[in-house]
N, C-alpha and C positions, 0 to 999 in steps of 0.2 A: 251798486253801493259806491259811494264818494270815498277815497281816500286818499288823503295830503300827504305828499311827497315834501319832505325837510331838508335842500337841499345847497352847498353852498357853493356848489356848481353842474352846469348841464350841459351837453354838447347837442350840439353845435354853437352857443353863444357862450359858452366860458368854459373853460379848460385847461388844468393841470396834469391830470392822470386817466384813470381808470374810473375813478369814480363818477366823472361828466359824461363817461358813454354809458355807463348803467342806467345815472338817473335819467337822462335822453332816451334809451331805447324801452325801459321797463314798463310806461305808461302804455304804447301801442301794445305793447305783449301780454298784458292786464285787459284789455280792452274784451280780447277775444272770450274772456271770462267775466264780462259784467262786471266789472270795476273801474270806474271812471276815475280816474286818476291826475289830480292839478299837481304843479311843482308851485313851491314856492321858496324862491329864488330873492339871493340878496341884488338891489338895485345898483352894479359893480357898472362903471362906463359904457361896458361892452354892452350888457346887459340893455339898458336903459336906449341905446342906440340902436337896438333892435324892433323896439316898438314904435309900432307903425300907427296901429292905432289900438286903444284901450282904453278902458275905461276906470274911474278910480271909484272903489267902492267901500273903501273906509279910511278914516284919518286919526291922526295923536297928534296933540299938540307937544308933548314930550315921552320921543320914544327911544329912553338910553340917553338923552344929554342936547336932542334937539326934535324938531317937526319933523312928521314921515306923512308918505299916505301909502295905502297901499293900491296898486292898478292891476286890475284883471285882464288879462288881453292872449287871444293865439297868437303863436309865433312860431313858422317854422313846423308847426303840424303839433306843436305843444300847448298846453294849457295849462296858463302860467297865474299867478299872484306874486306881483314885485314888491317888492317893498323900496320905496322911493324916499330913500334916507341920505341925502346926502352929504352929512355931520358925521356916517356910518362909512357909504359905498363909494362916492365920487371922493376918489383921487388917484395920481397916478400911483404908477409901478404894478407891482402882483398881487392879486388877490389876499394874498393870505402876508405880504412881505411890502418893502421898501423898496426904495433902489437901490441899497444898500446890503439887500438880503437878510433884514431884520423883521421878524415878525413886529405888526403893528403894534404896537405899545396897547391900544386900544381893542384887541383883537377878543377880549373877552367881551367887551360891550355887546360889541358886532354880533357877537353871534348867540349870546343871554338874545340878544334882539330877536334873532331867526329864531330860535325858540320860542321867546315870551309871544310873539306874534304868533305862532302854530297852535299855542293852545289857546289863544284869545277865538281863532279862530273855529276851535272846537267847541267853544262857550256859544257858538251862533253869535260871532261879531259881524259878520256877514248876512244880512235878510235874504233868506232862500237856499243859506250854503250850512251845511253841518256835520261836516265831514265824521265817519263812525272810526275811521282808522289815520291816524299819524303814524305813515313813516318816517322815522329820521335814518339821517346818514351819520356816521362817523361821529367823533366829537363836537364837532359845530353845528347841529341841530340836535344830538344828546338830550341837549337840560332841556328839549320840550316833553319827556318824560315826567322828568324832576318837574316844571311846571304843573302838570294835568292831574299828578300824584297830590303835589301838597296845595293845589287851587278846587279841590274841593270837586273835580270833573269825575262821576263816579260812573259815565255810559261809554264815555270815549277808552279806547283801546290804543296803545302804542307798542310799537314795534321799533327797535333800535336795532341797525345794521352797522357791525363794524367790516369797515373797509380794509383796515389797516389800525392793531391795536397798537400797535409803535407810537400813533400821536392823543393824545389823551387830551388835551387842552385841563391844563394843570396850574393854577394860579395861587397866589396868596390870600389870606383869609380877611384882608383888608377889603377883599372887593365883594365879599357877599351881604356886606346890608346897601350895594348898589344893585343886587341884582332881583329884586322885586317878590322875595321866597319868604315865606315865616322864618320866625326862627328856628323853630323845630326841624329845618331841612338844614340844618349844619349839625348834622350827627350822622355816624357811621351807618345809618340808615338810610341817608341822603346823599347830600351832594359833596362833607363834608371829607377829606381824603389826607392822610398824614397830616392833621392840622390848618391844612389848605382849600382850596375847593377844586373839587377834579370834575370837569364837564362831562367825559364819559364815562367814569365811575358812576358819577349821581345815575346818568342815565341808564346806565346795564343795572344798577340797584334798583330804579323803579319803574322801568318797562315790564308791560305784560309780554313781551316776546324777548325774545337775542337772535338772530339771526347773524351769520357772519358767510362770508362767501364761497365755502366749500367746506365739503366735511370731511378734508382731513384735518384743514386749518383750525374746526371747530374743535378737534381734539388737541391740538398743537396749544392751543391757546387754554388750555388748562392746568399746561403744564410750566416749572417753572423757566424751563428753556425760551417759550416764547410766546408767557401770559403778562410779559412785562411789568409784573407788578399786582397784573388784576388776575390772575390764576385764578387765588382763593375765591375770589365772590363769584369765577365763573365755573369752578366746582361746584359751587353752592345750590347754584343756580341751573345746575347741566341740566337738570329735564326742561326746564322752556330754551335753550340752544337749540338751534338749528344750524346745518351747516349747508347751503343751499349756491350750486355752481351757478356764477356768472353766465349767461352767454353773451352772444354780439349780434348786433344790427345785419342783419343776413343781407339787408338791400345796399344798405351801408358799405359792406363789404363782401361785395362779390364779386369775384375775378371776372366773370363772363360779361360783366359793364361795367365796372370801374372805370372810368373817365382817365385815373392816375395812370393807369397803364399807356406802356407802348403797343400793348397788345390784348388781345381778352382773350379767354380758355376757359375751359373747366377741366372734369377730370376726366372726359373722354380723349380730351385732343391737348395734352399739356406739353407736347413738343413746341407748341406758341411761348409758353417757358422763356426757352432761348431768346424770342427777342427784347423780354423785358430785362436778362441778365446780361443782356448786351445793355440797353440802355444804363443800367445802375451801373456796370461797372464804366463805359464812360463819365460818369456825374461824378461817380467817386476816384477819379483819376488812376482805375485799373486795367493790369494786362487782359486784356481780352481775353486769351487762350489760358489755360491752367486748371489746374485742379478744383475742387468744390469752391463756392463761396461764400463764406460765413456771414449772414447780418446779426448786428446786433441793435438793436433800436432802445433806449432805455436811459433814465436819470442814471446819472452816472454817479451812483453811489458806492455805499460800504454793503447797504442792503442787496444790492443788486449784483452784487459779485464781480462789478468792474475790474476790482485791484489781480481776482486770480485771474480774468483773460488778460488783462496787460501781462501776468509774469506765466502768460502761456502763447503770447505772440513770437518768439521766435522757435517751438516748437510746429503752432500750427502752419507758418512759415515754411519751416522745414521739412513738412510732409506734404506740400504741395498746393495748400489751400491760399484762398485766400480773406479775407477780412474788413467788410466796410460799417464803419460806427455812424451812427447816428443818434444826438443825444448831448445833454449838457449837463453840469453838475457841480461836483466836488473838483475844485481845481488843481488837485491833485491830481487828480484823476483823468480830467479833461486835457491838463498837462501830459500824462501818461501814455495818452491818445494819439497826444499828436506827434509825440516824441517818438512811438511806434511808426507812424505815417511817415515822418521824415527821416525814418532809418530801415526804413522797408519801401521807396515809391514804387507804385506800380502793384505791390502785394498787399499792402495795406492803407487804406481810405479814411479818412475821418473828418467830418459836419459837423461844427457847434454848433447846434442848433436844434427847436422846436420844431417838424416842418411834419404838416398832416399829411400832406398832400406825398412828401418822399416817404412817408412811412411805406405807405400803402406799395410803391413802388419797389420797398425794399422786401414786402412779402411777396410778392408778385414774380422779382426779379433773384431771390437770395436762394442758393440752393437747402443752405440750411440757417435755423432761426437762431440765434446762442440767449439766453432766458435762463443764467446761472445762478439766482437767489439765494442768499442764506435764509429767507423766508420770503414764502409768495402765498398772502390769500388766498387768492383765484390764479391773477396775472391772465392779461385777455392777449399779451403778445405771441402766445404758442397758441392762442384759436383762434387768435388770423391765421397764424401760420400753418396750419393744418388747412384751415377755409382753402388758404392760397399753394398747396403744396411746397411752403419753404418747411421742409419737418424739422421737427422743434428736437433742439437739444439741452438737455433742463436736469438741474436739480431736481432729484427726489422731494420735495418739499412741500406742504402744501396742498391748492388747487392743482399745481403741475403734475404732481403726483396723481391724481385723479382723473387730469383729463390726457394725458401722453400715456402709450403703451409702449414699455422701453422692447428695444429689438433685442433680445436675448435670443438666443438660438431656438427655444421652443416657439415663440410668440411668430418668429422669421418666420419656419417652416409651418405654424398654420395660418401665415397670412393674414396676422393681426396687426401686427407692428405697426405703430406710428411715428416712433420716434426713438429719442435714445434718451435715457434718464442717467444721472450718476450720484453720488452719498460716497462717502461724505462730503460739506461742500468746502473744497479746497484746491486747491493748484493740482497736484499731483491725479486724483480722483479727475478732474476736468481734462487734465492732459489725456488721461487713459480712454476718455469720454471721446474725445478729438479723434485719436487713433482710430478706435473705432467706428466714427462715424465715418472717417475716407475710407477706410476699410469695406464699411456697407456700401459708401459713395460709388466704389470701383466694381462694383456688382450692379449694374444696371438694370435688370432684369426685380431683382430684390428692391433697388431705390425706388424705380417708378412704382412698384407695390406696394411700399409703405406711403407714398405720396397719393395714391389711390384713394386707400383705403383713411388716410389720414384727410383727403379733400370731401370723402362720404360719412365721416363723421358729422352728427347731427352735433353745432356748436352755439344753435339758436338760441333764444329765449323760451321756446314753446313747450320745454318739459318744467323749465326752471320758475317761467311764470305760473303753472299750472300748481306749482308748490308752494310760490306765496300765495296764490290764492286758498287754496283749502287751508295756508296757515290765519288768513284773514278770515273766512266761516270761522274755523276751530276757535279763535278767542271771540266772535260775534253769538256766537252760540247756534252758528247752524248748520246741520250736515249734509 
């Protein structure tokens, strides 16, 4: 079975977050299940410079406000459809922003485009291609729902996955006699949203599926703590929710080859550990000797719980640990960062910066992972760190909630323990979190057991794919 991936980023050739290692790894993990699966990907510089060779297999002479084609090509062990719009994708700065840190003026075009193209291509715009399922991601593939609904496509099936209902792509009502939809889809059946047009409103209103990234998030998001707005339609709507765990790239990310490493292990011989915690804290200009040592890898947001480890750094300081950041963001925050670094050297670390490649070294090498969210989806950063025994210490929240088993005292003594959770999410609750993770930390016997048991955790895609697919039969009508 063919189904189109909607996607407005994928790793390894373009990347922001989480959602470029989803849509990168979920094609191979679909595969094992007879479903062949293309992305189709906006033509963003990186992108474009990645193909080798391809082929182009349909054009518009105006797509959004200029010429496109679209080019078919592997890349990277992926099967791609570009869309080759350079009025849209070529220019600099950030995919989704300026250099200036402004979303493109133009950002609704852009991505009405990635859309309008998904469902042209479900019309068989392509000879030989007819894809039976559209995935879209997030709100920038969205309205290829809202497209397929009000274009008359009454065999194709879509699926909208929110990543993160936080970003909605939310615009004024001036832009929808540009974006190619009858009229009849500017109503609260459609696209149309507080008088405006909302991208992933339309979308969660007219997909045959909802999918979002784990299921506590899927319950989270109904309510109005943190349904943002779209609660009500996703109450309405709870029986097609799904609430289905990310996993991650096993080959991608496996300590026993990781190339990033100064060392490889698994979870038989993780005394090797040590030399990779010797490497990070060199990089991060730390004491060698000391207590636990905390990574945190992560936009350094409000989302993310940044502000209560900055007003928890001269506690965790104080109980012996130590602290390396990696991560850029809110300069605030990023200020905060460094402000800690330079009034703690040697205890506390911090990188401005994007860097894949030190991620990887900071699971490898961190004794413990810090992943404190006021909301988290899924978050794939605690299932690295489980893969790589840095055990993750997280907010109750969420996919975190579901995939960390916090060390309570019953969980310790049967040898479940993965990690350590804490609720509510605030300075004081994180501090208490802190405490007792050196606490567990100075019990060695118990740390390596949760490091164990947290590295044998299955954080694959192989149960997670196995559930979009029988959600892809369930709307195809087969069992």
């Amino acid at each position: 079975m063919d189904v189109l991936s909607v996607t407005s980023e994928i790793y390894p050739l373009v990347k922001t977050g989480g959602l470029a290692d989803v849509a990168g790894a979920l094609p191979g993990a679909l595969a094992a299940h007879d479903f062949a699966m293309r992305s189709l990907v906006p033509g963003y510089p990186q992108v474009m410079a990645a193909l080798k060779k391809g082929r182009v297999v349909a054009g518009f002479d105006d797509l959004f406000g200029g010429p496109a084609q679209l080019i078919a090509a592997r890349v990277q062990g992926l099967d791609l459809i570009v869309i080759d719009a350079p009025h849209l994708y070529d220019r600099a700065g950030g995919i989704y922003v300026d250099d200036t840190a402004k979303d493109w003026a133009d950002n609704w075009a852009r991505y009405a485009a990635l859309s309008w193209v998904a469902a042209e291509l479900a019309k068989g715009l392509v000879d030989g291609y007819r894809p039976r399922i559209i995935h879209a991601h997030d709100w920038q593939a969205a309205m290829a729902a809202a497209y397929v609904a009000f274009g008359g496509d009454t065999e194709t099936r879509v699926v909208v996955t929110i990543h993160n209902i936080a970003f909605q792509g939310q615009y004024k009502a001036d832009i929808f006699p540009m974006l190619r939809l009858p009229p009849a889809a500017f109503h609260m059946t459609g696209v149309e949203y507080y008088g405006g047009v909302g991208f992933l409103k339309g979308g969660l209103r007219c997909a045959h599926a909802i999918t979002t990234v784990s299921p506590t998030y899927a319950l989270e998001i109904q309510t109005p703590q943190f349904g943002m707005g779209l609660e009500g339609l996703l109450v309405e709507r709870a029986s097609d929710l799904h609430g289905i765990l990310n996993g991650i790239d096993a080959e991608e990310w496996n300590p026993q080859t990781d190339t990033a490493l100064a060392a490889n292990y698994g979870a038989a011989n993780t005394g090797k550990r040590g030399l990779n915690k010797l490497a990070l804290a060199e990089r991060f200009g730390l004491e060698i000797n000391g207590g636990p040592l905390f990574g945190l890898v992560s936009r350094l947001t409000w989302q993310k719980g940044i502000d209560i480890v900055a007003a928890n750094v001269d506690w965790l300081v104080s109980l012996g640990g130590r602290l390396a950041v990696l991560g850029s963001g809110d300069p605030m925050l990023e200020a905060a960062m460094a402000e800690a670094a330079g009034r703690y050297p040697g205890r506390v670390g911090f990188i401005r910066a994007y860097d894949e490649k030190l991620s990887h070294l900071m699971q490898g090498g961190s004794d413990v992972m810090l992943v404190p969210s006021r909301f988290e989806p899924c978050g794939l950063t605690q299932l690295y760190g489980l893969r790589y025994g840095a055990v993750p210490l997280v907010s109750r929240v969420g996919g975190l909630a579901d995939t960390v088993i916090d060390a309570n005292e019953a969980a310790v003594d049967a040898g479940v323990a993965t990690g350590i959770q804490f609720i509510p999410v605030d300075g004081p609750a994180l501090g208490e979190a802190i405490r007792r993770t050196i606490t567990l930390y100075d019990r060695p016997d118990v740390w390596a057991r949760m490091q164990r048991k947290g590295m044998k955790t299955d954080v694959s895609w192989e149960k997670s794919a196995g559930r979009y697919a029988a959600l892809y039969n369930t709307l195809l009508g087969i069992e």
